[in-house]
C-alpha positions as CSV (number, residue, x, y, z in Angstrom):
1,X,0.0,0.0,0.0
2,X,2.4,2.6,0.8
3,X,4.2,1.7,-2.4
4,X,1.2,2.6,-4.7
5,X,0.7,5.6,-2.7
6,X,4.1,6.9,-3.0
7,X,3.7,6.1,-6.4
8,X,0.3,8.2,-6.8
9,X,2.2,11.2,-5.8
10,X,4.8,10.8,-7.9
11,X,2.4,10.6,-10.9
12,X,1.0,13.7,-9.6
13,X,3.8,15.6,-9.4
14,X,4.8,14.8,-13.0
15,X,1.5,16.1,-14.3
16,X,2.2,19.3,-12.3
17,X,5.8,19.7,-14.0
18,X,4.4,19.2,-17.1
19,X,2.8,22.1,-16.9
20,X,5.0,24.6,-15.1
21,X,8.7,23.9,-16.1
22,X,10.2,26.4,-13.4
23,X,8.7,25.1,-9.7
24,X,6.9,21.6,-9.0
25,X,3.3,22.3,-8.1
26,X,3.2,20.4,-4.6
27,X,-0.1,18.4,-3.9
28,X,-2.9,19.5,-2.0
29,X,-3.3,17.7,1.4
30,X,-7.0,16.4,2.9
31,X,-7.5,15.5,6.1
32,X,-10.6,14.1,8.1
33,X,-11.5,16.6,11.0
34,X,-12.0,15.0,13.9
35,X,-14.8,15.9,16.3
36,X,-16.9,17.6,12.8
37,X,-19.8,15.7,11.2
38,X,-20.3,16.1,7.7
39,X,-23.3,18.5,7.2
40,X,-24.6,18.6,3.4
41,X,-27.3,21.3,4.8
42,X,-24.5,23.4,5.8
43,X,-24.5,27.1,4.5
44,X,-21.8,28.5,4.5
45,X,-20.9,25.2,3.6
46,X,-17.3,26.3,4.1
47,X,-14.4,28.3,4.3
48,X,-10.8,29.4,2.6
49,X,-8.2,30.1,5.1
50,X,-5.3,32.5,3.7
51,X,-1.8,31.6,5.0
52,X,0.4,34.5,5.3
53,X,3.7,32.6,5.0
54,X,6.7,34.4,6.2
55,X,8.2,37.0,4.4
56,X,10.4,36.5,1.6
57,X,9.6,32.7,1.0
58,X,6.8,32.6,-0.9
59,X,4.7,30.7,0.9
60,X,1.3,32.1,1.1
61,X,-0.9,29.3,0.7
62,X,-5.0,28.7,0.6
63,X,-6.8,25.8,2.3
64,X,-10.3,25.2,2.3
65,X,-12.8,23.8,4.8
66,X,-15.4,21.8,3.3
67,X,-18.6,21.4,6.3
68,X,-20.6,19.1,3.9
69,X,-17.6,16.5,3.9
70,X,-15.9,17.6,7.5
71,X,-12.4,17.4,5.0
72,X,-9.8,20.1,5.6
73,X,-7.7,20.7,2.0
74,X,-4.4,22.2,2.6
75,X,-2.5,23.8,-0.1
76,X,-5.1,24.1,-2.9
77,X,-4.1,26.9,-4.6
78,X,-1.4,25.5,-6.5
79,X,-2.8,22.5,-7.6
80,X,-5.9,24.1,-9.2
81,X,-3.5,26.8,-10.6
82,X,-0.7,24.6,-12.2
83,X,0.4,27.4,-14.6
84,X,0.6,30.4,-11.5
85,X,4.0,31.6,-11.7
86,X,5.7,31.1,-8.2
87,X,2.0,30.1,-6.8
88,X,0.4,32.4,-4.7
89,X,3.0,34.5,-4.3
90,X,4.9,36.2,-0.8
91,X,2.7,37.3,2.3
92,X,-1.1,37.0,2.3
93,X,-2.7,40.0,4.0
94,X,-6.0,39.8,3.3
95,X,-9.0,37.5,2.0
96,X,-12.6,38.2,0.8
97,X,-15.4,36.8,-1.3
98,X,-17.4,39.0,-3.3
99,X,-20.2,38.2,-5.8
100,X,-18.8,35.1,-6.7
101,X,-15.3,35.9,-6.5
102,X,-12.4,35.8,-4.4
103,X,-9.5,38.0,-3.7
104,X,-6.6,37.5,-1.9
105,X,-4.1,40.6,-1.3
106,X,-0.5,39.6,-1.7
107,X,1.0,42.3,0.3
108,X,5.1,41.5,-0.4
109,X,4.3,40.4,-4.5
110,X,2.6,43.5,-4.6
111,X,-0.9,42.0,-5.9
112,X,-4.4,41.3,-5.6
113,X,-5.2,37.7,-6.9
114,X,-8.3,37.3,-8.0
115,X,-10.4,34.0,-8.2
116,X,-13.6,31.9,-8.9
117,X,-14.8,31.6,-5.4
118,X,-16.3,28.1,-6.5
119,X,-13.5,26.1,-7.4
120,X,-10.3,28.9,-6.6
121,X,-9.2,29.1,-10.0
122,X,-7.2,32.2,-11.0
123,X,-9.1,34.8,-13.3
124,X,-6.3,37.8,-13.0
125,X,-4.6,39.6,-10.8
126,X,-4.4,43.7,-10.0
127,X,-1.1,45.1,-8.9
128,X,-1.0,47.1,-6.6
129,X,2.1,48.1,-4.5
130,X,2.7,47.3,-1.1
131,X,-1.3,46.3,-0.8
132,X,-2.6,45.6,2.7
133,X,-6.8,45.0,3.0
134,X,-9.7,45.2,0.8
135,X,-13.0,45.8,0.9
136,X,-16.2,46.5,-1.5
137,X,-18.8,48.8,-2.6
138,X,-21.0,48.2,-6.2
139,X,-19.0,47.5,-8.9
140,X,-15.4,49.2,-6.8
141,X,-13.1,47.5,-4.8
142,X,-10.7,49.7,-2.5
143,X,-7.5,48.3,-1.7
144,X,-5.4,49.9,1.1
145,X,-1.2,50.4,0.0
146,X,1.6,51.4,2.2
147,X,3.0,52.7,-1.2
148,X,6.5,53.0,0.5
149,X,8.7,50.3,-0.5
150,X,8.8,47.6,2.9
151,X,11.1,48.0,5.4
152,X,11.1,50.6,8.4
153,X,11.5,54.5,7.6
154,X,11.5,57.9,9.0
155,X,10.9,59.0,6.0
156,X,8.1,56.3,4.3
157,X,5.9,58.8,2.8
158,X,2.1,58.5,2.8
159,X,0.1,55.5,2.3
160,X,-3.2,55.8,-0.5
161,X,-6.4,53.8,-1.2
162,X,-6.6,52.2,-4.8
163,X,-9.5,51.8,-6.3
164,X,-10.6,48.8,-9.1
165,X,-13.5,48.0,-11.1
166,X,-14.2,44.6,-10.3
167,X,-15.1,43.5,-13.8
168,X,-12.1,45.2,-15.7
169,X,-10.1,44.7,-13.0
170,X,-8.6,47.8,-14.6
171,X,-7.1,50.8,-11.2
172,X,-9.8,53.6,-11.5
173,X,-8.8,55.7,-9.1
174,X,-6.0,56.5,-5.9
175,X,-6.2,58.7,-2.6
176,X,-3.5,59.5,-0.6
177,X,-4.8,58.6,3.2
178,X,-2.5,58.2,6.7
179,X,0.9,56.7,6.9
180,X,0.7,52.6,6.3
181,X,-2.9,52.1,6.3
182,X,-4.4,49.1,7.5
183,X,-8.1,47.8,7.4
184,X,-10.7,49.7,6.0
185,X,-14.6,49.3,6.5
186,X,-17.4,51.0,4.6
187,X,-20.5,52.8,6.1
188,X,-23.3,54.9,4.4
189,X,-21.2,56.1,1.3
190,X,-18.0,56.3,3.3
191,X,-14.7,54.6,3.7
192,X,-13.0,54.8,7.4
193,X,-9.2,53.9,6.7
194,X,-6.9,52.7,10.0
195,X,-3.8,54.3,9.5
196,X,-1.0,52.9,11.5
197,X,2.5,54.6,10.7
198,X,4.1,51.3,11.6
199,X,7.0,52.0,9.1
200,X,7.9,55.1,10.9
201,X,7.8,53.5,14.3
202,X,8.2,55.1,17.0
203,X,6.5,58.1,15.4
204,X,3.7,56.1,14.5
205,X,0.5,57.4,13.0
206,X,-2.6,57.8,15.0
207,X,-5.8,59.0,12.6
208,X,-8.8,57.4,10.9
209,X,-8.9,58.5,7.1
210,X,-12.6,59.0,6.1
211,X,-13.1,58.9,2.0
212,X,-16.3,59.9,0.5
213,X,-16.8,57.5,-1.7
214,X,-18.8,59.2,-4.8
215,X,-16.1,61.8,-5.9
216,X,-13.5,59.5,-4.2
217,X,-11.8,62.2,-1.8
218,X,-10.6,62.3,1.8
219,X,-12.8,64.6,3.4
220,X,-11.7,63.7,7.6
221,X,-8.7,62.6,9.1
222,X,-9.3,61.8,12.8
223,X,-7.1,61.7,15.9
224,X,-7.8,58.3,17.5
225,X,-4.8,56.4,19.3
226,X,-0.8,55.4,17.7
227,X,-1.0,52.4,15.5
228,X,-4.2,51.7,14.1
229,X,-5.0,48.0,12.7
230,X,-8.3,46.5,12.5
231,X,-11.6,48.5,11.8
232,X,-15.2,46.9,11.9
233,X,-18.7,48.7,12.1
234,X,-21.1,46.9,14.5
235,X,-24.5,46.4,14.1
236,X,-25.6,50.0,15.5
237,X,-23.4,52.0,13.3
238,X,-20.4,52.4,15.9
239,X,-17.0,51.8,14.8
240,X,-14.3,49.6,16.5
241,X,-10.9,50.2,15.5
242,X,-7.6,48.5,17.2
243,X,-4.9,50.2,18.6
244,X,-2.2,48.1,18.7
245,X,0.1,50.4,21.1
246,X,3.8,50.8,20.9
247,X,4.7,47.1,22.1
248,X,6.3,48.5,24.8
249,X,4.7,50.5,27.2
250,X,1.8,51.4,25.6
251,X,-0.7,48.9,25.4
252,X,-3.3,47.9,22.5
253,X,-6.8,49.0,23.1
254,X,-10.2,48.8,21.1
255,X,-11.7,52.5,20.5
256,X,-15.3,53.0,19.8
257,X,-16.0,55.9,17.2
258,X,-19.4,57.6,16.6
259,X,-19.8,58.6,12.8
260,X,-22.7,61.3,11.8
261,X,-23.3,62.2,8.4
262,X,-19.8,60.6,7.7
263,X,-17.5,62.1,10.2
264,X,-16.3,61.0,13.0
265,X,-17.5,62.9,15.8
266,X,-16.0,60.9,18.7
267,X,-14.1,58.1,20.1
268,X,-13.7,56.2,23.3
269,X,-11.2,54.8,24.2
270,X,-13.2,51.5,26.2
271,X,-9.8,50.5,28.3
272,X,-10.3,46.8,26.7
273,X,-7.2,45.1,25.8
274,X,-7.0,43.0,22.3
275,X,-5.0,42.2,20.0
276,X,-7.8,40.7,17.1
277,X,-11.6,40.9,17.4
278,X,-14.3,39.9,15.0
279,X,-17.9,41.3,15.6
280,X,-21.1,38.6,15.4
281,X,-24.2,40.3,16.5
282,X,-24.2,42.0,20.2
283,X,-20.7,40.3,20.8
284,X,-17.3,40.9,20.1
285,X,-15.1,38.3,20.6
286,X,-11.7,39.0,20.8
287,X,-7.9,37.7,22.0
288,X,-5.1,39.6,23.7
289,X,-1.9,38.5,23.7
290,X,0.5,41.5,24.1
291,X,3.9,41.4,22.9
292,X,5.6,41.2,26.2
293,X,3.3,38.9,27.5
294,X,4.7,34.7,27.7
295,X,2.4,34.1,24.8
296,X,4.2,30.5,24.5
297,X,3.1,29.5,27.9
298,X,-0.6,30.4,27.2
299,X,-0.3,33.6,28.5
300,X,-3.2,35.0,26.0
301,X,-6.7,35.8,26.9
302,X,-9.9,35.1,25.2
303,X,-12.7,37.5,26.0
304,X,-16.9,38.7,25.0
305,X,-17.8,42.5,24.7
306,X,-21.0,43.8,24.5
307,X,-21.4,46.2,21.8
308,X,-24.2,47.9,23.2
309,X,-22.3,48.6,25.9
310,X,-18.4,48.8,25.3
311,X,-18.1,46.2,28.5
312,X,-17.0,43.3,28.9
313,X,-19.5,40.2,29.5
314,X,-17.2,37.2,29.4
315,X,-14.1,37.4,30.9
316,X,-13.0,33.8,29.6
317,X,-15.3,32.4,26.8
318,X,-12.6,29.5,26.6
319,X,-14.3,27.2,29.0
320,X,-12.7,23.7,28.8
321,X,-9.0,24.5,29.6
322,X,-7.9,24.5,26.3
323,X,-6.8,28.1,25.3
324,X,-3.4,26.7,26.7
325,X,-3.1,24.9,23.5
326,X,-3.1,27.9,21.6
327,X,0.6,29.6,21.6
328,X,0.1,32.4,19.4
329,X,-3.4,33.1,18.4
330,X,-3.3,35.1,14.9
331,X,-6.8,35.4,14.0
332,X,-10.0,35.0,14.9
333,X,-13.6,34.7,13.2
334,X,-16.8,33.9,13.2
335,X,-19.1,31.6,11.8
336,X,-22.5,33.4,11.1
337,X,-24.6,30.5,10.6
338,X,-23.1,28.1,13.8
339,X,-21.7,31.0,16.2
340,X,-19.1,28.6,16.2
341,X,-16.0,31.1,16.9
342,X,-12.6,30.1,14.9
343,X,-9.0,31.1,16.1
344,X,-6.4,30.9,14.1
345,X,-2.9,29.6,15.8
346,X,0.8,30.8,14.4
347,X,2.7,28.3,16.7
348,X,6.4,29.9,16.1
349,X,6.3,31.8,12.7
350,X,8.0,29.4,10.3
351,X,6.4,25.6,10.5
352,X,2.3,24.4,10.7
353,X,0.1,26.3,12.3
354,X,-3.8,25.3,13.0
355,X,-7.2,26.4,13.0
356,X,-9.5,25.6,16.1
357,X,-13.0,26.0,16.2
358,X,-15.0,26.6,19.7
359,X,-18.7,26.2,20.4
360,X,-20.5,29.7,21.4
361,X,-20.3,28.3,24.4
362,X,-16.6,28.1,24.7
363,X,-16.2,24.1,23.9
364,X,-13.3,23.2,21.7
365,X,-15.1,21.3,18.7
366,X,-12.0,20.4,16.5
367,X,-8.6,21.4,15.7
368,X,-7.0,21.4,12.3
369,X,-3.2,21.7,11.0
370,X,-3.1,24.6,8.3
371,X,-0.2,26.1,6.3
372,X,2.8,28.8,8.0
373,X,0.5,31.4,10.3
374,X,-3.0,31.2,9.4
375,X,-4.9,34.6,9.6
376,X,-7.7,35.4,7.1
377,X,-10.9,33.6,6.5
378,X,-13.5,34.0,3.8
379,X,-17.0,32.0,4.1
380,X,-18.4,30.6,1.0
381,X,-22.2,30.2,0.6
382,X,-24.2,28.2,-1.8
């Protein structure tokens, strides 16, 4: 048996350098998740997982979660795409479905790769330098850039938002914003950009960017705390937007903004320290595992805000003594159908990492390798 199967691979692998003569196209893995049962009702009935891969190897890599068939796919991308020059490419930063297709920003290749959502088959790609997060409106995407070429700068200039038409795929439009923007998130005909400055560290940036999106012009840029990350609207029209401090002495703290008539008109700072959220409903769930905390020893903590009330409701939603488990939790998400909240898990940087999936009421359900530091989800519906 193990002779056939060795010999399966190798057929496989001959097919792939058939057709790329520079780099060997290196199978996809599956693997039976234990603790899942197959659910052909499920909807989503799965999700892609973007593996950032460290910098300067080129190995961002996609995986896929199939619920229907409880079969984790590592490594799909370059299989399905055996003529992709160099695969994916170096550093995955972002991932998102939209109208039937998905994108995935390649922040170090200095791309957006766009696919079928369906079957993750490459349709084009938009270059964009430096590119960061993207996110949707109509017909536009909006892709935040550091511009700057990578590496830490006094003087990295400005970062900008690119605009794309989604079925040219064709650059319609740039604004410059804050220094090294991060996420974005769109609200009533505006874009609120997080700026973070993190290139010119320690003089790091500390303003939300709003664009008004029909004339595509920066109309606010608002004071909020240094080194600005994530940004997500909650269901009340209130912003949250991570600070992720100095790693040092200043610590990273969730802000609350109030927006009216597309400005930002305040923000609180709610004391509550994260470093990742995702917002499902009334809750945000979120992790906090500061830099000079002993991460490795399960020094993070997993906690439940109320967005109604910028408090905190669940001190520990990881009830069954498994958040030690975790040594460096990367990413977290939600799934909106199950509540079943997902947390991604970098290990050290630079070998497998995995994906574990808790019951809303803080059970672990499974646990799944994945590819070098998983981060970025993206649900697929039928």
């Amino acid at each position: 048996m193990k002779a056939a199967k060795y010999l399966t691979i190798a057929a496989i692998m001959l097919v792939a350098v058939s057709c790329r003569t520079d780099d060997v196209v290196i199978p996809s893995e599956q693997e039976g998740v234990e603790g899942l049962a197959p659910d052909a009702a499920a909807n989503p009935y799965g999700f892609y997982l973007l593996n950032e891969g460290n910098m300067g190897s080129n190995k961002a890599t996609i995986d896929f979660m199939d619920y229907r068939t409880a079969v984790y796919s590592r490594n799909i991308y370059g299989e399905r795409n055996p003529d992709a020059v160099k695969e994916l490419g170096d550093v995955g930063n972002d991932l998102k479905i939209y109208r039937g297709r998905m994108y995935a920003v390649i922040n170090a290749s200095h791309k957006v790769e766009v696919m079928d959502a369906a079957g993750c088959t490459r349709i084009g790609q938009v270059d964009i330098p430096n590119c960061r997060n993207i996110t949707f409106d109509g017909d536009n995407a909006y892709v935040t850039s550091y511009v700057a070429p990578i590496g830490i700068s006094p003087d990295a200039e400005e970062g900008a938002v690119y605009r794309f038409d989604i079925n040219t795929l064709a650059v319609t439009g740039t604004v410059k914003v804050g220094f090294q923007p991060e996420e974005a998130v769109i609200s009533d005909g505006y874009l609120y950009v997080a700026n973070s400055g993190g290139y010119r560290a320690p003089d790091y940036d500390n303003t939300v960017s709003v664009i008004r999106l029909y004339d595509f012009r920066q109309t606010q840029k608002y004071p909020v705390a240094i080194n600005l990350s994530q940004i997500r609207k909650d269901g009340y029209g209130k912003l949250w937007v991570l600070s992720r401090g100095d790693y040092s002495g200043v610590p990273s703290l969730l802000y609350r903004l109030t927006v009216e008539d597309g400005k930002i008109t305040a923000a609180e700072n709610t004391g509550i320290q994260a470093s990742g959220f995702a917002i499902d409903g009334d809750r945000l769930y979120l992790y906090s595992a500061p830099w000079n905390n002993n991460v490795q020893a399960g020094g993070a903590e997993y906690k439940t805000v109320d967005t109604r009330t910028a408090t905190v409701i669940d001190e520990a939603f990881i009830r069954d003594g498994t958040q030690g488990s975790i040594k460096l939790p990367y990413g977290i998400f939600v799934n909106p159908s199950t509540g079943s909240v997902l947390i991604c898990d970098a290990k050290n940087y630079v070998s497998s990492g995995t994906v574990n999936s808790y019951s809303p009421q803080g059970i672990r359900e499974w646990s799944v390798y994945t590819g070098d530091i998983p981060a970025h989800a993206a649900f697929l519906y039928k």
